[in-house]
C-alpha positions as CSV (number, residue, x, y, z in Angstrom):
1,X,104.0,98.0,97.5
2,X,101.0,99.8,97.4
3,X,102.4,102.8,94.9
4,X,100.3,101.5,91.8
5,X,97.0,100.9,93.4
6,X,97.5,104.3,94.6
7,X,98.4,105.8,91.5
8,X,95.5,103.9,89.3
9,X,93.1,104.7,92.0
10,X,93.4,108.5,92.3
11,X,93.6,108.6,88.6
12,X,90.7,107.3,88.1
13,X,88.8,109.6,91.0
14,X,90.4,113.2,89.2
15,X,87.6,112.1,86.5
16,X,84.8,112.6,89.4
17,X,86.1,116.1,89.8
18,X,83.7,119.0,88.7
19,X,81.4,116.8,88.1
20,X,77.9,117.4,89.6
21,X,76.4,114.4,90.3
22,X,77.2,110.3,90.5
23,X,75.7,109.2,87.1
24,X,75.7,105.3,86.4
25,X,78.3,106.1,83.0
26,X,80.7,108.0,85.5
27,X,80.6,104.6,87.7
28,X,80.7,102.7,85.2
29,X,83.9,104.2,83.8
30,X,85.9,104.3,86.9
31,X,84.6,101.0,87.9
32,X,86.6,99.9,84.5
33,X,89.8,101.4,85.5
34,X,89.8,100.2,89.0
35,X,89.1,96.9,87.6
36,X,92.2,97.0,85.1
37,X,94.2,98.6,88.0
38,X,93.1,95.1,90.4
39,X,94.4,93.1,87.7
40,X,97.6,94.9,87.1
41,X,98.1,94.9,90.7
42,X,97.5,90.9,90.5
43,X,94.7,91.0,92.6
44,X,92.7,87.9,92.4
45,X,90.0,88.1,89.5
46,X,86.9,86.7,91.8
47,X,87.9,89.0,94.6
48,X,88.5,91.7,92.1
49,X,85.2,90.9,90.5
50,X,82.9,90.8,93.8
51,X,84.8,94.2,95.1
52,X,84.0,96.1,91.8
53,X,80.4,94.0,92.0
54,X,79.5,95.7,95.4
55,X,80.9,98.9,94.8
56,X,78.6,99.1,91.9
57,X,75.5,97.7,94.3
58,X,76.4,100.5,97.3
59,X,77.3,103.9,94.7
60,X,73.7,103.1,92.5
61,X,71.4,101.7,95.5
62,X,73.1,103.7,98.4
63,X,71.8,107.1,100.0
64,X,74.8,109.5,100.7
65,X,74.5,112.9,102.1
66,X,74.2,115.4,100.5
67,X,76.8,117.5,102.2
68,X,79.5,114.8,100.0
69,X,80.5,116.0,96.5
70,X,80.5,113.0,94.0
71,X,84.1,112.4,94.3
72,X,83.6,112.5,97.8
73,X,80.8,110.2,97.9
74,X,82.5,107.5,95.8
75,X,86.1,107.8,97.7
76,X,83.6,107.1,101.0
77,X,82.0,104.0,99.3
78,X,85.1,102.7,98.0
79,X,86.8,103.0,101.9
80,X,84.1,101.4,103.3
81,X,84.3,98.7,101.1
82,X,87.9,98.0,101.0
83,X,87.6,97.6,104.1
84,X,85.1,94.7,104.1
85,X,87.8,93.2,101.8
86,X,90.9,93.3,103.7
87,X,88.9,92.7,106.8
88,X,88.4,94.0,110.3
89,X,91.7,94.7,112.0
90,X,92.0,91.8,114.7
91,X,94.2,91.8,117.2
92,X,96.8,88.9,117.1
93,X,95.7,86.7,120.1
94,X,97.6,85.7,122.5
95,X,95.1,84.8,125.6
96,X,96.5,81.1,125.7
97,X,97.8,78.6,128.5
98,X,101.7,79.4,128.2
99,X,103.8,78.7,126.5
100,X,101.9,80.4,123.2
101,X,103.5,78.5,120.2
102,X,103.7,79.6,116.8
103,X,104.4,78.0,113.7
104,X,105.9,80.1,110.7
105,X,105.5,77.9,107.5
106,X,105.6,79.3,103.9
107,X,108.2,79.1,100.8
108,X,111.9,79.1,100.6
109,X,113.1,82.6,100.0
110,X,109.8,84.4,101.1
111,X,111.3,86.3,105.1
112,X,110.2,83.2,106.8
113,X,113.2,83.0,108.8
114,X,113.7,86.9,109.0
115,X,109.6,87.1,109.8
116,X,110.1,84.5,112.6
117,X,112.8,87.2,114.5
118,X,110.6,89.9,113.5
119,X,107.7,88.4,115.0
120,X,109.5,87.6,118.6
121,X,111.1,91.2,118.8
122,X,107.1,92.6,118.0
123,X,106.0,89.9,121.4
124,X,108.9,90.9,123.6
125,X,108.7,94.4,122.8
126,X,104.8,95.2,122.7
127,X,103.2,92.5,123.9
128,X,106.3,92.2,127.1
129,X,106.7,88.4,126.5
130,X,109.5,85.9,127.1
131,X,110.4,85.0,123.8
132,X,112.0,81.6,122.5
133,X,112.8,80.9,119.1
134,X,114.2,77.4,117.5
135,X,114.4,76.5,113.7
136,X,113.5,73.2,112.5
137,X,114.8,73.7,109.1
138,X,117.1,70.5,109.4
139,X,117.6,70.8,105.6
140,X,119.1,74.1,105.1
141,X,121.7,74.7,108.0
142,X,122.4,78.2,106.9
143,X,118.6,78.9,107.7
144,X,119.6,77.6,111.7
145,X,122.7,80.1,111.7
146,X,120.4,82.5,110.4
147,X,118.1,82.8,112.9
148,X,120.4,82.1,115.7
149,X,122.4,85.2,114.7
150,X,118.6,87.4,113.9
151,X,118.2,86.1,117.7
152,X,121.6,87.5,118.7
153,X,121.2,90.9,117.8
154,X,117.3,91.1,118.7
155,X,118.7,89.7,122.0
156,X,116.1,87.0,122.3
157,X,116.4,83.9,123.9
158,X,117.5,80.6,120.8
159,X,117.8,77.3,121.6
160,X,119.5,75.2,119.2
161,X,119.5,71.1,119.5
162,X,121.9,68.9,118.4
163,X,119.0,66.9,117.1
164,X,118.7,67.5,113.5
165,X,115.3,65.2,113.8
166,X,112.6,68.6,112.8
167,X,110.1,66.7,115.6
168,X,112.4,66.0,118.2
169,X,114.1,70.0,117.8
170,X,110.3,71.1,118.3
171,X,109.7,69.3,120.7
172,X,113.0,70.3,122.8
173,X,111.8,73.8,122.4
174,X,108.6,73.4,123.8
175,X,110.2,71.7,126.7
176,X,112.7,74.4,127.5
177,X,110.1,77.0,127.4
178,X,107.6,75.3,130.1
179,X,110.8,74.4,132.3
180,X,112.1,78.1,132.3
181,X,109.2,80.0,132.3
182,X,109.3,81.2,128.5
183,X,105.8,82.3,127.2
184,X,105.8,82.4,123.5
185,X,107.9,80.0,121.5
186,X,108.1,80.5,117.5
187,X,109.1,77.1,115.8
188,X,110.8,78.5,112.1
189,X,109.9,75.2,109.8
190,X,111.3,74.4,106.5
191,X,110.7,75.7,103.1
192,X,111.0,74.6,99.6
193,X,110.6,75.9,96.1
194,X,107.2,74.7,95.6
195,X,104.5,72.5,98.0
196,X,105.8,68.9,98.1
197,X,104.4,65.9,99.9
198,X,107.3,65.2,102.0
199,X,106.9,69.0,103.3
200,X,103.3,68.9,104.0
201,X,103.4,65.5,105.8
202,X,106.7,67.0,108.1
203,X,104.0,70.3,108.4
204,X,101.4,68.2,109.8
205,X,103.2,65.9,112.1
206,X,104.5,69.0,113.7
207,X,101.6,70.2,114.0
208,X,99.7,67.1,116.1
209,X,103.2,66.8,118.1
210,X,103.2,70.7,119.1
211,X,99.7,71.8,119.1
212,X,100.5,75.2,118.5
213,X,97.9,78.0,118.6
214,X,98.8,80.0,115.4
215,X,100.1,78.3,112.1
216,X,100.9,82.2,109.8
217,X,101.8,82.0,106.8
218,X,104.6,83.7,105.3
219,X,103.6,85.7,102.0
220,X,106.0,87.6,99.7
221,X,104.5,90.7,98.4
222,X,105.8,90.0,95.1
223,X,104.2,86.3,94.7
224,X,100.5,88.0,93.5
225,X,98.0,85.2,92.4
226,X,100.3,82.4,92.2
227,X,101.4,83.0,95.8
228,X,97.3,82.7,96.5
229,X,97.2,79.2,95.3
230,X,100.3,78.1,97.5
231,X,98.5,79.8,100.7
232,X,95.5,77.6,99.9
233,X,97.3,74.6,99.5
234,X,99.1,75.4,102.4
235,X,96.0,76.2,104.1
236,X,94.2,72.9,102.8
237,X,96.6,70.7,104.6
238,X,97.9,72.0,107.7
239,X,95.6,75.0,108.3
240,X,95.8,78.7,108.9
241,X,95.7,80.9,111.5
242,X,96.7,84.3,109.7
243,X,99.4,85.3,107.3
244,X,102.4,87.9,107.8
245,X,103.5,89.5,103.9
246,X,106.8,90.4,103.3
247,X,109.1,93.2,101.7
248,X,106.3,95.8,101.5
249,X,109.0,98.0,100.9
250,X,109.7,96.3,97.4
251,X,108.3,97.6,94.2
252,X,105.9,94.7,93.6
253,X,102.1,94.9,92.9
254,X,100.7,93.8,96.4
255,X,97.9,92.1,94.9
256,X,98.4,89.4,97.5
257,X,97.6,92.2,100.4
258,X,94.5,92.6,99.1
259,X,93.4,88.8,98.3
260,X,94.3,86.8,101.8
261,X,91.2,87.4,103.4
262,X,88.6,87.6,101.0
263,X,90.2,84.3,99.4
264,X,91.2,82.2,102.7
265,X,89.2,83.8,105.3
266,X,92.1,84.3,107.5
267,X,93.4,87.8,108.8
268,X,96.3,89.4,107.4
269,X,98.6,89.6,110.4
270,X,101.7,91.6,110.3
271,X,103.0,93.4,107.4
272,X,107.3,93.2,107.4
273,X,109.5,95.8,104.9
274,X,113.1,96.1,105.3
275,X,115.8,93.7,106.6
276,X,116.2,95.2,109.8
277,X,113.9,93.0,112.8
278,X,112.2,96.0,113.6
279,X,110.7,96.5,110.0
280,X,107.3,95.2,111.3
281,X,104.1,96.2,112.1
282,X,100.5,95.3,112.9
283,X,98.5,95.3,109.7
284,X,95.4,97.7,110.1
285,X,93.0,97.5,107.2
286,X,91.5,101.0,108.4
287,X,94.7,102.0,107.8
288,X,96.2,100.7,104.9
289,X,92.7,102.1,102.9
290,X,93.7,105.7,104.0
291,X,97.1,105.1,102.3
292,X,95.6,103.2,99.4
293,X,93.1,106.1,98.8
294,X,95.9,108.9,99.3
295,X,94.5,110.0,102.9
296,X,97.7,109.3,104.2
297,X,98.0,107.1,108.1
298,X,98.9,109.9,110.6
299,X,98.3,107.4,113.2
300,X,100.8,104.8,112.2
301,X,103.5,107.7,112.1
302,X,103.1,108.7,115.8
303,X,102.9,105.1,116.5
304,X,106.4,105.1,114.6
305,X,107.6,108.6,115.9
306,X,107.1,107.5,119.9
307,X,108.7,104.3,119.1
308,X,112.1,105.9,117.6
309,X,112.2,108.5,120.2
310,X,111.8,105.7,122.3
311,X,114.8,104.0,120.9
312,X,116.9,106.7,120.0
313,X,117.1,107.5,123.7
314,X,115.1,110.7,123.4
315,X,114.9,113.4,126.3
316,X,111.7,113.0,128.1
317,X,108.5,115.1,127.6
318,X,110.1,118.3,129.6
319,X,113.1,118.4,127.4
320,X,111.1,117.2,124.4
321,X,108.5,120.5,124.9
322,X,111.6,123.0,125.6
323,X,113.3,121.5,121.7
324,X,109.6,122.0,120.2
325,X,109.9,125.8,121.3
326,X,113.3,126.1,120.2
327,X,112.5,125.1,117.2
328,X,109.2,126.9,116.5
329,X,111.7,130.2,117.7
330,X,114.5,128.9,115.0
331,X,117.0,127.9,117.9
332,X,117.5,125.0,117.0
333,X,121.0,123.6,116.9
334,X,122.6,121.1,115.0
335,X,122.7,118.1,118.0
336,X,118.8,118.9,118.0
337,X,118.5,118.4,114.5
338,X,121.1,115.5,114.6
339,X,118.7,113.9,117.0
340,X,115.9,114.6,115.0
341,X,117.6,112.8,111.9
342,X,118.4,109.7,113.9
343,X,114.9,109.3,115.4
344,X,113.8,109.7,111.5
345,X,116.0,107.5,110.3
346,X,114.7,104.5,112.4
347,X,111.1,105.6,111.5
348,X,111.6,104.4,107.9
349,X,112.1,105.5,104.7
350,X,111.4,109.7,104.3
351,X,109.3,108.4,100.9
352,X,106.6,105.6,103.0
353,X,106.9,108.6,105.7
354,X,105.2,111.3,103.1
355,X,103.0,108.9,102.2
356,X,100.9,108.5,105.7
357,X,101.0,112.0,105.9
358,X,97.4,113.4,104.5
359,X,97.8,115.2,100.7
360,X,101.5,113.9,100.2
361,X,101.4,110.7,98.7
362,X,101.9,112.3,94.9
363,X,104.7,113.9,96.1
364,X,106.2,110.8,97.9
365,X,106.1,108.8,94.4
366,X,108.6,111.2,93.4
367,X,111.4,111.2,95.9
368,X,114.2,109.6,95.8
369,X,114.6,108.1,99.2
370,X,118.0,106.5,98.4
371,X,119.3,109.9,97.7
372,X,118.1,111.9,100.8
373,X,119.3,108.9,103.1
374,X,123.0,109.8,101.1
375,X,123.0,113.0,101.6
376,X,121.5,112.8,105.7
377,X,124.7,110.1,106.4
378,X,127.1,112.7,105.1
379,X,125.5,115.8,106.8
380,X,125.6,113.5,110.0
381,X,129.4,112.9,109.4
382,X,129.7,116.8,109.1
383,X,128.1,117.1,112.9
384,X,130.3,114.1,114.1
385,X,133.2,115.8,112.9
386,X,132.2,119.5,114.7
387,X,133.2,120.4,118.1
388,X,130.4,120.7,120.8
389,X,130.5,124.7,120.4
390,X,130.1,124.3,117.2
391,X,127.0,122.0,117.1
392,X,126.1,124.6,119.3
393,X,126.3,127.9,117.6
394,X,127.2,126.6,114.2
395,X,127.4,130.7,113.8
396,X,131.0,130.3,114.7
397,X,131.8,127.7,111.8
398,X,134.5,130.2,110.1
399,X,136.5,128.9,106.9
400,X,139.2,127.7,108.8
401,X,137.0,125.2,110.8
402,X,134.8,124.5,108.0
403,X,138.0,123.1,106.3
404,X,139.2,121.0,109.4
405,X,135.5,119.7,109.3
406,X,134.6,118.7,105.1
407,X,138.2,117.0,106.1
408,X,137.5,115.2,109.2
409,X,134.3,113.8,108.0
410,X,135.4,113.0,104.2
411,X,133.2,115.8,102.4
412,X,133.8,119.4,100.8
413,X,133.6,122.9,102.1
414,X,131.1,123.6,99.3
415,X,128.8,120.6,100.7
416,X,129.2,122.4,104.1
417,X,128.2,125.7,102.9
418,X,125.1,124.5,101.1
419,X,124.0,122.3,104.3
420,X,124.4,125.5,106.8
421,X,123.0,127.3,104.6
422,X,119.9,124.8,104.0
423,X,120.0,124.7,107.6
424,X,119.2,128.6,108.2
425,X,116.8,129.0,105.7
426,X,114.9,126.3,108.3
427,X,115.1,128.5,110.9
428,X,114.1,131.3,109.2
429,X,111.2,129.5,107.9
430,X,110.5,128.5,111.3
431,X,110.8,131.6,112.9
432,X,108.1,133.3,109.9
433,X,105.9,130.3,110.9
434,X,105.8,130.9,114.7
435,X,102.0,131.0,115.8
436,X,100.3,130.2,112.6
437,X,97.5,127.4,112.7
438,X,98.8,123.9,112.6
439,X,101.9,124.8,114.4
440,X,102.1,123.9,117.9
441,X,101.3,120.3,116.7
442,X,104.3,120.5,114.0
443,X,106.2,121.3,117.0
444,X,105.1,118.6,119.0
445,X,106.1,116.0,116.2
446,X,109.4,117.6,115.8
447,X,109.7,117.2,119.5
């Protein structure tokens, strides 16, 4: 989602390098192309306009030391006030009488539903609370089956009516959750096409009857300034809380990212990509600059990395430091790197991955995620199909058994050879890299 900003912005800061100074024309110049970049991105012109206006204030007016070069200088000004923009990271509240009740409203189509499921898994899972969902969406039954089956697999508690009156189903909800001791109850209301009266008036007579503590709104990624104008409305009428955006993962602009909270005043929430419920995390505006800016978000992918090992049933710290020293010595085997590729796997893409990491985001823009993830499923058919001696000393992998393996798991002996062969070269590379700088902490991450 944020690919083009990224691209447009560091574009535009190569033209600081070599230079020796910040002169008014350079910042005038840039100031330009960040602008058209904005407005590509479909940022909102005013909030475009009094960004660019008080970057120009703080890079003329403002001291900087003198230890920055003027690329440096500008990329600091710039982070500090993106991040005025987006807002100071908040943390979602929840220091309210039980039962904490949540409203989801937004369009039909935008991940309200799949938002509202992704929302109860982040509460039971990080925040340890008794989750209840209920849809009130008496108009589109698929959107009740929906969420009952998102509940299902997230193995949260659903409670479904036989009501179809949207007040009455609320209000059952809330009800259950008090009598059995559930703590945070997420109402999923209805959507439409477009803001309607009859919506807005079933929005706010929800919202009297339920009292709930946060209304979020749910905002495609892809909506850009028209989206803004449906959030106010939205916002005009029943009131906001906070906003969650959705499919971050697609290739849309984003411009709606960076418009919510100079525009409404309200924090950007959560940030979903993906269709799987645990696609979801806090948005961070610290963070989310660093990736903007190229600077990568290490601290997003531990966050991510402790929470797949987690998950993925990792061994536990002992057995975690005795794999990082196996693989720093290139003794690795291939159930250690099999693990290693599951635990990735539920990280995320390998392409948003590269892109937290510091000084890779140029060379995330060009992988081809879809391709990698093709080529890891069939490598992890090749382990399936090995024997346990074989996973490990894959030394012993003769023709014979390389064979019975390409034919168990539905590949070729050539695509064996070239992965054990891909594999080695790892070790070795490993093994040439034992003790240099930077190490024992790649170790720990692959542990």
């Amino acid at each position: 989602m944020i690919e083009s900003l990224q691209k447009s912005f560091q574009r535009s800061l190569k033209k600081l390098s070599g230079q020796a100074k910040l002169r008014p024309a350079h910042i005038e110049e840039i100031l330009g192309d960040l602008r058209d970049s904005l407005l590509e991105a479909d940022v909102s012109l005013s909030v475009a306009e009094r960004f660019l206006e008080s970057v120009r204030e703080k890079a003329i007016g403002e001291a900087v030391s003198d230890s920055l070069n003027p690329q440096q200088q500008f990329i600091y000004i710039l982070q500090k006030e993106m991040r005025a923009v987006l807002g100071d990271s908040e943390p979602f509240a929840l220091n309210f009488k039980p039962p904490v009740i949540v409203m989801m409203v937004g369009l039909q189509g935008a991940g309200k539903t799949t938002s509202a499921a992704k929302l109860g898994l982040w509460a039971k899972k990080k925040q340890k609370r008794q989750v209840l969902l209920v849809s009130v969406d008496v108009r589109r039954p698929a959107a009740i089956e929906q969420l009952e089956k998102l509940a299902a697999e997230s193995k949260l508690d659903y409670i479904k009516p036989e009501t179809m009156d949207p007040l009455e189903r609320a209000r059952e909800a809330v009800r259950y959750a008090e009598t059995y001791g559930l703590d945070f109850v997420i109402v999923d209301t209805a959507g439409r096409l477009s803001i309607d009266e009859e919506l807005m008036a079933e929005l706010e007579q929800l919202k009297r009857e339920i009292q709930p503590q946060h209304i979020l709104y749910v905002a495609d990624a892809m909506s850009g300034q028209q989206g803004l104008q449906v959030i106010e409305g939205f916002s005009s009428r029943v009131g906001l809380t906070g906003a969650i955006v959705t499919k971050a993962d697609a290739d849309s602009r984003g411009g709606i990212v960076f418009s919510i909270r100079e525009a409404l005043k309200v924090p950007l929430c959560f940030v979903g990509s993906g269709e799987k419920t645990g696609d979801f995390e806090v948005f961070h505006a610290d963070r989310w600059v660093s990736r903007i800016l190229g600077m990568g978000d290490l601290q997003t992918l531990i966050e991510k990395a402790e929470e797949a090992g987690s998950e993925a049933g990792a061994p536990g710290a002992e057995s975690q430091e005795r794999l990082a020293k196996r693989v720093m010595k290139g003794k690795m085997n291939l159930l250690d790197f099999q693990q290693q590729m599951k635990m990735m796997s539920k990280m995320g893409s390998l392409k948003g991955l590269m892109g937290m990491v510091p000084g890779m985001s140029q060379m995330a823009q060009q992988i081809d995620s879809e391709a990698i993830e093709k080529k890891l499923k069939r490598v992890d058919a090749m382990i399936c199909s090995m024997t346990p001696t074989e996973r490990e000393r894959p030394d012993v992998i003769n023709g014979s058994r390389k064979r019975r393996i390409a034919g168990g798991s539905g590949t070729s002996v050539e695509e064996m050879n070239q992965f054990l062969r891909e594999f080695q070269q790892m070790q070795n590379m490993m093994k040439s890299m034992k003790g240099k700088k930077g190490m024992k902490g790649l170790g720990r991450l692959f542990g």
